[in-house]
DRENMI-477394 format. One record per atom (N, C-alpha, C): residue in three letters; x, y, z. Coordinates in steps of 0.05 Angstrom, whole numbers, padded with zeros to 5 digits, always signed. Layout:
N
alaXYZ/...
// end
This chain:
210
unk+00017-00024+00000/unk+00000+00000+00000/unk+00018+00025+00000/unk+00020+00043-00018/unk+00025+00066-00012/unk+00023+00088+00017/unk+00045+00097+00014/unk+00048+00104+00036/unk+00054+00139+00033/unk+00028+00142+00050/unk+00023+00183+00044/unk+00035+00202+00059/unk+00051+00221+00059/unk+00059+00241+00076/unk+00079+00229+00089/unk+00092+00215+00092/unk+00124+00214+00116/unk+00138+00227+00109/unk+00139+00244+00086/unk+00162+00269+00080/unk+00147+00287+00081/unk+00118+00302+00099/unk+00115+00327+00100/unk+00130+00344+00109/unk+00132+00372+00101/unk+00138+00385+00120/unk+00134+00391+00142/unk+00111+00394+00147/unk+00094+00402+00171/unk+00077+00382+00182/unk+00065+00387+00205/unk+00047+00365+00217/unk+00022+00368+00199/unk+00015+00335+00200/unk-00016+00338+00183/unk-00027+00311+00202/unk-00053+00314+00208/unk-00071+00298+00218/unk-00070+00270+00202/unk-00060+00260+00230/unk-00063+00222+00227/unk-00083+00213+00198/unk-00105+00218+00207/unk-00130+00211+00190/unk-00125+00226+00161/unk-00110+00238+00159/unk-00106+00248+00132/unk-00092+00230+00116/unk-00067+00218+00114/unk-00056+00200+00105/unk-00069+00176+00102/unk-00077+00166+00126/unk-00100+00139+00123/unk-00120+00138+00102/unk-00131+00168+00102/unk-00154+00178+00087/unk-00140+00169+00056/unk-00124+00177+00048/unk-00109+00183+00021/unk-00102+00149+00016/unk-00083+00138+00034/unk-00089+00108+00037/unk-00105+00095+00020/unk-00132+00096+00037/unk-00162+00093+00025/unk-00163+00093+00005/unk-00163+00123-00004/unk-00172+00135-00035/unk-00162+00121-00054/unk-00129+00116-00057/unk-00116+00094-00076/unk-00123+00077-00082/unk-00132+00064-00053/unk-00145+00032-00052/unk-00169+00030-00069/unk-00186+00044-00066/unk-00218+00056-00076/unk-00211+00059-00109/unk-00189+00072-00110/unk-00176+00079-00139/unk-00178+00061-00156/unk-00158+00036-00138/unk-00145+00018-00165/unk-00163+00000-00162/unk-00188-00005-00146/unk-00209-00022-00159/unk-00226-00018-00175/unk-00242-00039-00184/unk-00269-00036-00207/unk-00290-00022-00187/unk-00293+00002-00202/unk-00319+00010-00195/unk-00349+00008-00208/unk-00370+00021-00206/unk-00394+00011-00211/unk-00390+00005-00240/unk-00379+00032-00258/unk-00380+00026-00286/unk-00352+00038-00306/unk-00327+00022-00287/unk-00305+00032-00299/unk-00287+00014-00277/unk-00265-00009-00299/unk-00245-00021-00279/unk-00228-00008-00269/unk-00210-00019-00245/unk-00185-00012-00236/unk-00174+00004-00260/unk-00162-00007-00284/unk-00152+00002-00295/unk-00157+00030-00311/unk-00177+00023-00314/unk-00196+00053-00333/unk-00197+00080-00303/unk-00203+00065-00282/unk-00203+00094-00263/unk-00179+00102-00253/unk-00159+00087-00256/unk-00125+00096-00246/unk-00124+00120-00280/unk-00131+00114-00306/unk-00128+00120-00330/unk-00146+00146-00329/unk-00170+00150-00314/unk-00183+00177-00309/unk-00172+00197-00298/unk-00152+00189-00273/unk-00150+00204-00251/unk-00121+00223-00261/unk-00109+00189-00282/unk-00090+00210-00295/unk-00087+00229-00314/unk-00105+00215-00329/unk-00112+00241-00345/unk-00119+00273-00338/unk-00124+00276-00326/unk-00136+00289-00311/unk-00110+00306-00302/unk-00100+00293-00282/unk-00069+00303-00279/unk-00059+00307-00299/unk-00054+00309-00311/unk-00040+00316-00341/unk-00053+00336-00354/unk-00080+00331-00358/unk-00085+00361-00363/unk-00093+00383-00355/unk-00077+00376-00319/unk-00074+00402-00303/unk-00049+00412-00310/unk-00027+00398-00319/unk+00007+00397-00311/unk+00003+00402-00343/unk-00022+00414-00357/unk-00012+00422-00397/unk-00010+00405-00416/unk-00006+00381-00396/unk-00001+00361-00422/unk-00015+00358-00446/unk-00004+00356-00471/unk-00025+00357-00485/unk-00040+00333-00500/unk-00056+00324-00511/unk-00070+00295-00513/unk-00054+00273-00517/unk-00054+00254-00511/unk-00033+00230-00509/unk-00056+00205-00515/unk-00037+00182-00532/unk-00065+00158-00529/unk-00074+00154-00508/unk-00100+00142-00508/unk-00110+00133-00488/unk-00129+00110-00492/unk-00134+00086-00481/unk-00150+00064-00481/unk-00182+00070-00469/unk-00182+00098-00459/unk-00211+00100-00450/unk-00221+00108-00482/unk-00252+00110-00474/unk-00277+00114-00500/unk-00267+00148-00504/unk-00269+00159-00518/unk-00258+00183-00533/unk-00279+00203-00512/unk-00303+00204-00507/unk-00314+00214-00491/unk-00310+00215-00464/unk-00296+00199-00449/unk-00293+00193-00431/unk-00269+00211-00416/unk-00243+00205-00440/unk-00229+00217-00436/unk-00221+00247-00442/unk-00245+00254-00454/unk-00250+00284-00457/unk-00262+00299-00428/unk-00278+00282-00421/unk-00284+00290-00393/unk-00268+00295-00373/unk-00251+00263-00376/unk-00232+00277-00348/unk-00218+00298-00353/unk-00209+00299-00373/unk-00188+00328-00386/unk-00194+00349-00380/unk-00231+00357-00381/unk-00241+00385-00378/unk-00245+00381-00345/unk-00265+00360-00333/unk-00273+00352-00300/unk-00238+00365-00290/unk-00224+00353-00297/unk-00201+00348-00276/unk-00182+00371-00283/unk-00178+00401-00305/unk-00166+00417-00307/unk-00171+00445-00314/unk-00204+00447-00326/unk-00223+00473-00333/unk-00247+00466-00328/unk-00253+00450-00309/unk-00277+00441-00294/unk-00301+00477-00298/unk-00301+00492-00294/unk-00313+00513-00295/unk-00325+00514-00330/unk-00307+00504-00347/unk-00312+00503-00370/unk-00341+00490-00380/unk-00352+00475-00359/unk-00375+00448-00361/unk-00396+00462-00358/unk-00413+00454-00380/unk-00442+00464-00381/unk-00465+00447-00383/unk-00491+00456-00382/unk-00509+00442-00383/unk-00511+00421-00411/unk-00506+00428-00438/unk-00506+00421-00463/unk-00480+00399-00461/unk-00460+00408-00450/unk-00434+00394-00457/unk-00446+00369-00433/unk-00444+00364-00411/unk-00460+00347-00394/unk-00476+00332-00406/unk-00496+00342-00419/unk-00514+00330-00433/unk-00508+00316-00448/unk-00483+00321-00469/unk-00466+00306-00486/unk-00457+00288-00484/unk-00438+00286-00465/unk-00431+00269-00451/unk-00446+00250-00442/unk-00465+00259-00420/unk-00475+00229-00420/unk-00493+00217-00440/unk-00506+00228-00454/unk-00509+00215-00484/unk-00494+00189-00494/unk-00462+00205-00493/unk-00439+00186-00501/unk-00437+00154-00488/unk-00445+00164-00461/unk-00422+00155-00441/unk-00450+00139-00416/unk-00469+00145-00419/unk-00492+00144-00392/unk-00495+00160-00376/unk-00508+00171-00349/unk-00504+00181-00330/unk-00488+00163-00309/unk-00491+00149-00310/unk-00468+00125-00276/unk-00451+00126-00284/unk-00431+00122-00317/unk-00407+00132-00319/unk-00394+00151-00315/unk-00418+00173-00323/unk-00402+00205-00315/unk-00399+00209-00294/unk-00421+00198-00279/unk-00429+00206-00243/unk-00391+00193-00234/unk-00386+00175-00237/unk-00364+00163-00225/unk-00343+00174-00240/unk-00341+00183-00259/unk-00317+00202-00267/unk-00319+00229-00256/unk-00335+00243-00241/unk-00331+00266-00234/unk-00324+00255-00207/unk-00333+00238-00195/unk-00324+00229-00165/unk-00294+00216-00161/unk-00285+00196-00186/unk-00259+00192-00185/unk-00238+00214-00188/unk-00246+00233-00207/unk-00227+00256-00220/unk-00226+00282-00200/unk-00245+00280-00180/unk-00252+00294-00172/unk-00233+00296-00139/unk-00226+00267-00118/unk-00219+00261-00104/unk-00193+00252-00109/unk-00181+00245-00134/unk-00159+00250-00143/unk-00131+00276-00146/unk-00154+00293-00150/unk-00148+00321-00152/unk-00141+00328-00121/unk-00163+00334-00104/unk-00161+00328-00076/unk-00133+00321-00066/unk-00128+00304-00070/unk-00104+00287-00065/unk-00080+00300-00076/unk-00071+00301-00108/unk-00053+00315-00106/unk-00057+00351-00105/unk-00073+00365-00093/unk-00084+00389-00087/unk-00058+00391-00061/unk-00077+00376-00046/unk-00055+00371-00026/unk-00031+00372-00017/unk-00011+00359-00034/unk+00008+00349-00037/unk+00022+00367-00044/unk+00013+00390-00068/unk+00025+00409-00077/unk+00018+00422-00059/unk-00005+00435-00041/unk-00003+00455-00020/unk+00025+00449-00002/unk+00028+00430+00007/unk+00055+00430+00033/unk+00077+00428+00010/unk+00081+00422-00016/unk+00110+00416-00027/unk+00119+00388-00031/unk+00101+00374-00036/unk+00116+00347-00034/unk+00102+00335-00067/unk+00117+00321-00078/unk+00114+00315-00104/unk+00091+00306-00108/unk+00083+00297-00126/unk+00042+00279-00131/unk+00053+00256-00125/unk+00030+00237-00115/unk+00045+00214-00108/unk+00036+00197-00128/unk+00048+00174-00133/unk+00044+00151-00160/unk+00025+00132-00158/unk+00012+00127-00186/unk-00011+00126-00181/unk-00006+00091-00173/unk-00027+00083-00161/unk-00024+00055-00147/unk-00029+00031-00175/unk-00031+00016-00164/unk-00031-00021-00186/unk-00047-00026-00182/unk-00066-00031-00217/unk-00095-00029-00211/unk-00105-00066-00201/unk-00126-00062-00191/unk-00131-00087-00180/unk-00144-00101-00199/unk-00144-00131-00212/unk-00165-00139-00224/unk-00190-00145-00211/unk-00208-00141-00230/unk-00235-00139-00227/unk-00257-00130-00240/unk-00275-00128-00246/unk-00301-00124-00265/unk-00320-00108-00249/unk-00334-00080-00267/unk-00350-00062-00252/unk-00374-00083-00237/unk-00384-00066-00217/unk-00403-00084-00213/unk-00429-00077-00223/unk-00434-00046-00240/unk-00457-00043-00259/unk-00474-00035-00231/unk-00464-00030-00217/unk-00491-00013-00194/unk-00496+00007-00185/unk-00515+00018-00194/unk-00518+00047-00192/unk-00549+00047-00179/unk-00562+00065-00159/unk-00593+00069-00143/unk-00609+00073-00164/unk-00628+00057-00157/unk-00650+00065-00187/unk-00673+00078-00181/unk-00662+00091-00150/unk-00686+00107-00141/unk-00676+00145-00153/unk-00646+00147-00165/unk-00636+00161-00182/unk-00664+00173-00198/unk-00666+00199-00205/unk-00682+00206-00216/unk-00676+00240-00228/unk-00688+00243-00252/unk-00669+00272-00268/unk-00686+00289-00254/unk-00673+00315-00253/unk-00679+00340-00225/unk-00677+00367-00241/unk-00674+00385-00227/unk-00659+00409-00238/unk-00624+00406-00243/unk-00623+00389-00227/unk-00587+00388-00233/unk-00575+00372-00257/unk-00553+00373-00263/unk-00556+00361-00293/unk-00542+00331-00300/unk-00550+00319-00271/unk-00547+00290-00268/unk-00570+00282-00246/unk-00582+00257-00257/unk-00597+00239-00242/unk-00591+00246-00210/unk-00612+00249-00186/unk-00595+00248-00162/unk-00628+00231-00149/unk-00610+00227-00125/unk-00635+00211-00112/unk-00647+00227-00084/unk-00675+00236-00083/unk-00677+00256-00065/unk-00684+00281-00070/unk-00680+00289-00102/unk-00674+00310-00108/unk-00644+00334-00102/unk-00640+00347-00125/unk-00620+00366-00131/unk-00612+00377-00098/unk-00576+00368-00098/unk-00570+00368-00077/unk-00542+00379-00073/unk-00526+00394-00067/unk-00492+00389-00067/unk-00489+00346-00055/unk-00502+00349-00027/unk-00491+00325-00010/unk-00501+00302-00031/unk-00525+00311-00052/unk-00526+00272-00061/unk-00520+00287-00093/unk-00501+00305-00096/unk-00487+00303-00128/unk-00478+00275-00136/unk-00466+00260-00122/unk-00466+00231-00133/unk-00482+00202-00126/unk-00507+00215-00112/unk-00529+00191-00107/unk-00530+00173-00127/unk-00525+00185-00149/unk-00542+00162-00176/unk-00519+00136-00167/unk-00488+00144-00168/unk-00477+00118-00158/unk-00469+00119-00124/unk-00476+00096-00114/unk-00474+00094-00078/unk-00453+00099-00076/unk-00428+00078-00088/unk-00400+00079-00084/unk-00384+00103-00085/unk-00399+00118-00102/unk-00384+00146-00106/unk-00395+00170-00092/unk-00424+00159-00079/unk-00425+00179-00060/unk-00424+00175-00028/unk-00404+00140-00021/unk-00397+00142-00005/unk-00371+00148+00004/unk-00362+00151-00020/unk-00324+00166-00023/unk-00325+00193-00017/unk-00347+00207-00029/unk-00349+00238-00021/unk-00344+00236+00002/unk-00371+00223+00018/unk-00379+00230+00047/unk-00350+00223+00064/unk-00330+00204+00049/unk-00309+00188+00070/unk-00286+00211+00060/unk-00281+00221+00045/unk-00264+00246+00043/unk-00277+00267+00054/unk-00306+00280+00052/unk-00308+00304+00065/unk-00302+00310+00089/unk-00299+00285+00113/unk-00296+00301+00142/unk-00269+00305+00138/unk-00251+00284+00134/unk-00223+00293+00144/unk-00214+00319+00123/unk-00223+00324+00100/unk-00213+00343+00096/unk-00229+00373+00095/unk-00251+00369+00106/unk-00265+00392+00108/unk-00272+00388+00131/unk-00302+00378+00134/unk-00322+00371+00164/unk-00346+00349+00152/unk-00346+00337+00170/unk-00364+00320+00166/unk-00385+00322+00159/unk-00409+00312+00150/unk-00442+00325+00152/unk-00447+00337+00172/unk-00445+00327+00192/unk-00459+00324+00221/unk-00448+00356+00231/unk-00422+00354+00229/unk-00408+00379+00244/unk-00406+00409+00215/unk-00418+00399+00202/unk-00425+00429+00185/unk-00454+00436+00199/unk-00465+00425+00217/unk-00496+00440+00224/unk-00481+00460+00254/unk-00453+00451+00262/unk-00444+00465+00286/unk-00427+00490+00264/unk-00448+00516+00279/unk-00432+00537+00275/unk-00407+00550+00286/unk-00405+00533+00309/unk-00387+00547+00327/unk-00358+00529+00325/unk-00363+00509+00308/unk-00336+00495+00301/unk-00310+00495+00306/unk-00290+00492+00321/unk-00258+00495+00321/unk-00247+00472+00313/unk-00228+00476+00286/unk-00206+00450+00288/unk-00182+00472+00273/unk-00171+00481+00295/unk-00147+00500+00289/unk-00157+00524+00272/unk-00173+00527+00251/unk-00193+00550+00247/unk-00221+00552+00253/unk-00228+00566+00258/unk-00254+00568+00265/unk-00273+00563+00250/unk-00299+00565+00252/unk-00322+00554+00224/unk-00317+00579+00211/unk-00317+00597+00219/unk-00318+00633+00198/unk-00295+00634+00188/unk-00274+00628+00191/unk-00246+00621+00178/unk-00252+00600+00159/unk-00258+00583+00166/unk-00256+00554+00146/unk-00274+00564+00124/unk-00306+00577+00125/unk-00314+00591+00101/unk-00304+00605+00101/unk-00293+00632+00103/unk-00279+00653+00080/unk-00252+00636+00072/unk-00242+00628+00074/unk-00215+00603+00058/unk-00232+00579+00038/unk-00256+00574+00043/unk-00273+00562+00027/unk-00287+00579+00003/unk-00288+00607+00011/unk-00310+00627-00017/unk-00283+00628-00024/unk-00265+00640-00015/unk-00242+00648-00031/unk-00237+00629-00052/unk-00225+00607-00042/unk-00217+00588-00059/unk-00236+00582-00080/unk-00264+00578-00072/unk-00281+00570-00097/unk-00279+00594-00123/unk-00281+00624-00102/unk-00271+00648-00137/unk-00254+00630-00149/unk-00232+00633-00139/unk-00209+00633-00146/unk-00208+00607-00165/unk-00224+00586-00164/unk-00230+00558-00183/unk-00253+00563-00202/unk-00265+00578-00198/unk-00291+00592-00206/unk-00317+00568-00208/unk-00319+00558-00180/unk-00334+00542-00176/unk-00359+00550-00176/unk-00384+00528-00190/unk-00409+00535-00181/unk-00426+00509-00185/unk-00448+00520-00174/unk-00457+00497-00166/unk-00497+00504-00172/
// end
């Protein structure tokens, strides 16, 4: 297993490295509708066309890997029509899990480059076959993927479970949990009013929306 952070600079929470651990692990297996191999092949892409690279072969569906390219480096670029396109191409459970793989990937080396420490390599994909499961209580909303519950940030990846239990298992350690975003009065070395204005900021600055 790969092994995260022993050359930080600075102190970083136990659960952070474990967390990242995880994510690899999660990585190099088959997910609902994309193997080990195809989602280690997303996550890099992706990386690459944060780091400029410019198109290189690739074994994913030509759609697919157009996604991660834009998801994982001009993400702001993504529209209702182009979405739409896409999953046309591709389904909605495929895309749903390419914005969740490409997405917690990024996360990870986000990270990495914040303290200075190189990206780390991507892990050995595991054999295995998707398992094709996605909630079929999924249903199209205002948002421009299937969600279950209706249009949500927390169930953006309802349509697949797996990928919206990776959200939930990355959001505490690196943000806050569900539970402790309803506490306003929050401390974990910044305060809750600190942790949002370093949260709006950053989203300008990505030109996130939602």
């Amino acid at each position: 297993m790969t092994q995260f952070l022993e050359e930080a600079p600075i102190r970083v929470r136990p659960e952070i490295p474990t967390l990242f651990a995880r994510e690899w692990s999660r990585l190099a297996a088959a997910g609902s509708y994309w193997s080990g191999r195809q989602r280690i092949e997303l996550a890099a892409t992706a990386r690459e066309a944060r780091a400029g690279a410019g198109e290189k072969n690739s074994s994913l569906p030509p759609a697919a890997a157009a996604a991660a390219s834009l998801l994982g480096a001009t993400p702001a670029r993504a529209n209702r029509s182009w979405v739409e396109s896409t999953i046309a191409d591709l389904g909605s459970g495929p895309y749903v899990e390419i914005v969740g793989v490409v997405s917690r990937a990024a996360a990870v080396d986000t990270f990495h480059r914040a303290i200075g420490l190189p990206l780390p390599r991507w892990p050995e994909p595991v054999a295995g076959d998707p398992t094709g499961i996605g909630d079929p209580a999924a249903r199209s909303c205002p948002a421009w993927v299937p969600m279950v519950g209706g249009a949500s940030i927390v169930g953006a990846l309802s349509a697949v479970p797996s990928e919206a239990e990776a959200q939930e298992d990355m959001h505490g350690p690196l943000y806050l949990t569900y539970e402790q975003m309803q506490d306003l009065e929050f401390v974990r070395g910044l305060s809750r009013r600190q942790m949002e204005l370093v949260a709006a900021r950053t989203s300008a600055i990505n030109e996130c929306f939602y």
